[in-house]
C-alpha positions in Angstrom: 91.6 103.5 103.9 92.3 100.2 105.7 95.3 100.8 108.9 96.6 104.4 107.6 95.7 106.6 110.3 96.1 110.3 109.7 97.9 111.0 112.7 100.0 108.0 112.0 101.3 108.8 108.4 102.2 112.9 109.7 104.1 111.2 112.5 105.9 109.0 110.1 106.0 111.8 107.3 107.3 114.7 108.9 110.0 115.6 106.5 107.2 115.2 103.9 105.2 117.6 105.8 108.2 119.8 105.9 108.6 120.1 102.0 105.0 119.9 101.0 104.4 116.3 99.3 102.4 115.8 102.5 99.2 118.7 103.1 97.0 118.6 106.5 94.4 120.7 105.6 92.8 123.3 108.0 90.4 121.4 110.2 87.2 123.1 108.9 85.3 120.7 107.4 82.4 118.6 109.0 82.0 115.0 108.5 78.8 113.2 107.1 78.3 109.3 105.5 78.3 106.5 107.2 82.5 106.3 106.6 84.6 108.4 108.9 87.6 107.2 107.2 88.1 106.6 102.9 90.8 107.8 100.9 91.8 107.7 97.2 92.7 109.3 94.1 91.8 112.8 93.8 89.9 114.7 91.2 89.3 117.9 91.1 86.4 120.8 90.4 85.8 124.5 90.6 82.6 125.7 90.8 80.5 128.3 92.4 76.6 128.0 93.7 76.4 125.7 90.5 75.9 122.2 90.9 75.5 120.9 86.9 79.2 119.4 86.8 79.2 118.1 90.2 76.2 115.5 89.1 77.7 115.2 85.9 81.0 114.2 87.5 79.1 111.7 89.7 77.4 109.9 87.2 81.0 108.6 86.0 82.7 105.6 87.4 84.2 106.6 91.0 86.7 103.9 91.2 87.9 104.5 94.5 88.1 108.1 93.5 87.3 111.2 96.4 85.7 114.3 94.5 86.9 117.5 95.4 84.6 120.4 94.5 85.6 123.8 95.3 82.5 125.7 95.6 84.7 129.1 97.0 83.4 128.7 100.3 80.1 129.8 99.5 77.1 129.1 102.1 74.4 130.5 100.7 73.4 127.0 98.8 74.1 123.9 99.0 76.2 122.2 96.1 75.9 118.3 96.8 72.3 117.0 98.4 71.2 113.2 99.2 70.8 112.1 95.7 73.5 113.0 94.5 75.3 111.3 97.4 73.5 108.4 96.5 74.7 108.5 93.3 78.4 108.6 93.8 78.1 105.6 96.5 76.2 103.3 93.6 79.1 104.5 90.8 81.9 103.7 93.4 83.4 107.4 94.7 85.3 106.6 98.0 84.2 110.3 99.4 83.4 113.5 98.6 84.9 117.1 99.6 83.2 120.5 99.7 84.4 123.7 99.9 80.9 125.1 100.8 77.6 123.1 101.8 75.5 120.6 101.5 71.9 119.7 102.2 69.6 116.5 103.2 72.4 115.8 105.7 70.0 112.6 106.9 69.8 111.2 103.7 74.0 111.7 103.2 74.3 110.4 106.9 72.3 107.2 105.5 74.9 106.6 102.9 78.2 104.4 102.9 80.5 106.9 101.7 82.9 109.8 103.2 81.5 113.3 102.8 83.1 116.4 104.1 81.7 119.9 103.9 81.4 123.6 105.4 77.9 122.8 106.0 74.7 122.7 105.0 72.2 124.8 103.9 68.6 123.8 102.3 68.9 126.4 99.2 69.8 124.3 96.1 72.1 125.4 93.9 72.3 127.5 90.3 72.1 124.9 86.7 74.1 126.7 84.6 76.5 124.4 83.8 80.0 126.5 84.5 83.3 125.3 86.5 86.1 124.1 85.8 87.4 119.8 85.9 90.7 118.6 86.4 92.1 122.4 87.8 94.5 123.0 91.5 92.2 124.2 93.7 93.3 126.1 97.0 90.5 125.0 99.7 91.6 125.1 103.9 94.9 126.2 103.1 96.8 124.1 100.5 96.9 123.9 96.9 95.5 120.2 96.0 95.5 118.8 92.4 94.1 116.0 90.2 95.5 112.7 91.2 97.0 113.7 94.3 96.0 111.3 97.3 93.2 112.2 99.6 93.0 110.6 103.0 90.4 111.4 105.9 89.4 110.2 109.1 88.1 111.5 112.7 91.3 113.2 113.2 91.6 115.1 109.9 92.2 115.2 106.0 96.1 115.0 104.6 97.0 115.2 101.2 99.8 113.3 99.4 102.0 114.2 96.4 101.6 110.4 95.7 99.9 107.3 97.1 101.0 106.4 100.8 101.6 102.9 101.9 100.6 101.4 105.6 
């Protein structure tokens, strides 16, 4: 994420914060990886207690990209687990967002990438295959869509419209 601070950019922002191009989402998430702070483009994925297009989605290039899987909030299993972490640090995924848990948080706290979650929980997930790629997704608070602008750090996640510059 380089100098952008998350704090910085709402200070700077406010009007975009006013009119929505600029989200914070609703501090709920806890952070795991060995990077606090990453940021980039965003894409996108509903599912629910079903992990098959989350690994699917992580064996593509990253390019810089932060997954966002909306899992409904569910903690009874955990929808991303040290593998699959490992995997999206080797294809180049600057972080990863879940709206519901994850599991083998030492394994994910080994990695170099930023991962956010509810949680963890050991259960794994459902392979059934079903969700939905490239859909808005309403997760702590906001509407966020494909190729919006993720960026996190210690002090919290904000959402842009477009890319922000330092």
């Amino acid at each position: 994420m380089g100098s952008l601070a998350t704090a910085d950019v709402c200070d700077s922002n406010a009007a975009s914060v006013v009119n929505g191009d600029l989200r914070v989402l609703h501090s709920i998430f806890q952070a795991y990886g060995q990077n606090q702070s990453f940021s980039g483009p965003i894409m996108t994925l509903k599912v629910f207690e079903d992990n098959v297009l989350v690994r699917e989605l992580l064996e593509t290039k990253g390019e810089g990209r932060v997954l966002i899987v909306d899992g409904g909030g569910s903690r009874r299993c955990a929808l991303v687990g040290g593998n699959l972490v490992q995997l999206a640090q080797n294809n180049g995924w600057a972080g990863i967002v879940v709206n519901g848990c994850i599991r083998d948080v030492d394994e994910i706290n080994g990695c170099h990438i930023g991962v956010r979650a509810l949680g963890s929980n050991p259960l794994k997930s459902n392979k059934k295959g079903v969700g939905e790629r490239n859909c808005p997704v309403y997760i702590a608070g906001h509407w966020v869509r494909d190729a919006e602008w993720l960026y996190a750090d210690s002090d919290g996640i904000i959402v842009s419209k477009s890319e922000l510059s330092a």
